[in-house]
N, C-alpha and C positions, 0 to 999 in steps of 0.2 A: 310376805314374801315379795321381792320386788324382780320385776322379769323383766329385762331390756335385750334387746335386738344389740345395744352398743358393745364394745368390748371394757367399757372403764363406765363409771359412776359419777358423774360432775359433786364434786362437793367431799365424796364417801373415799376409804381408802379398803384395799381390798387386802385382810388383812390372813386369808389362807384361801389355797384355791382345793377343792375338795374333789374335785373327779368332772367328768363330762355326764349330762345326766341326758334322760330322753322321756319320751312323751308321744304316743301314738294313738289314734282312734279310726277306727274303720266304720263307717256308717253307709246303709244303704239309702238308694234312694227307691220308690216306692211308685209303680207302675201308674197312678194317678199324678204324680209329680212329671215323671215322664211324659204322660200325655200333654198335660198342661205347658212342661216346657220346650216341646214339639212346636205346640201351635204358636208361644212366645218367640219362637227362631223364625217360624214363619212369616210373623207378620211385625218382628220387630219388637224391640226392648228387652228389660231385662227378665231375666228369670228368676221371681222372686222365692219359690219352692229350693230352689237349688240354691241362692244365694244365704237362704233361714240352715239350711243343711250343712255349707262351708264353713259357717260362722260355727255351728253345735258342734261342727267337728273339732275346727280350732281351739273352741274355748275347750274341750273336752280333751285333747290331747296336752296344751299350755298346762291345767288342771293337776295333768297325769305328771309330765314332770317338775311341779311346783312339790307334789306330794314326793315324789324320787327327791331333790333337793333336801325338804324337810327332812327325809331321814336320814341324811350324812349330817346333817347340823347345820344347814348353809340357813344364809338369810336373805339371799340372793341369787338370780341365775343371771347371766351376761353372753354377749354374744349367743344369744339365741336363733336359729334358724329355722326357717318353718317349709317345707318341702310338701308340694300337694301331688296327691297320684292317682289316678283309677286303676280300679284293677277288675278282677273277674273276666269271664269270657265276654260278656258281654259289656263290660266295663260299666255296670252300674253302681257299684258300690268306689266310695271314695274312702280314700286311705288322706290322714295328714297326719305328719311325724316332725315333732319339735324335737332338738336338741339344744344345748347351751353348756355352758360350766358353771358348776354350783361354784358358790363361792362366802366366806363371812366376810363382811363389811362391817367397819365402821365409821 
């Protein structure tokens, strides 16, 4: 399955557009992480806990709608958007939601 941010394929022709798909994961982060990335804001650089957790999430939503694509038949998703968000009262838990157009290429 091939996933691009662009809206066209250099080389490929797109040859049905199948629907808009999506892709979401919600992950917490974990009262040790927090600590840890307390004292990283404190005294500077990055926050490696929370940067491992962005990444789990992204690949984990991307994941979600590669598998939504497969099941319309695409071979492809395009123009893909990826939108980060906190949520909860106390905002520890992170949301990211991909969307894009499936699409068949050849």
């Amino acid at each position: 399955m091939l996933l691009t941010t662009t809206p066209s394929i250099e080389g490929k022709k797109v040859t049905s557009y199948l629907g808009v798909v999506t892709g979401e994961a919600i992950i917490g982060a974990n009262l040790f992480k927090d600590i840890f990335a307390s004292i990283t804001d404190i005294v500077g650089g990055r926050s490696s806990a929370y940067e491992k957790v962005l990444r789990e999430a992204k690949e984990s939503a991307l994941q979600e709608l590669a598998d939504n694509a497969l099941k319309l038949g695409a071979n492809a998703v395009v123009g893909i958007d990826l939108d980060y968000e906190t949520i909860g009262h106390s905002g520890s838990m992170l949301m990211v939601s991909a969307n894009g157009t499936a699409v068949k290429i050849s």
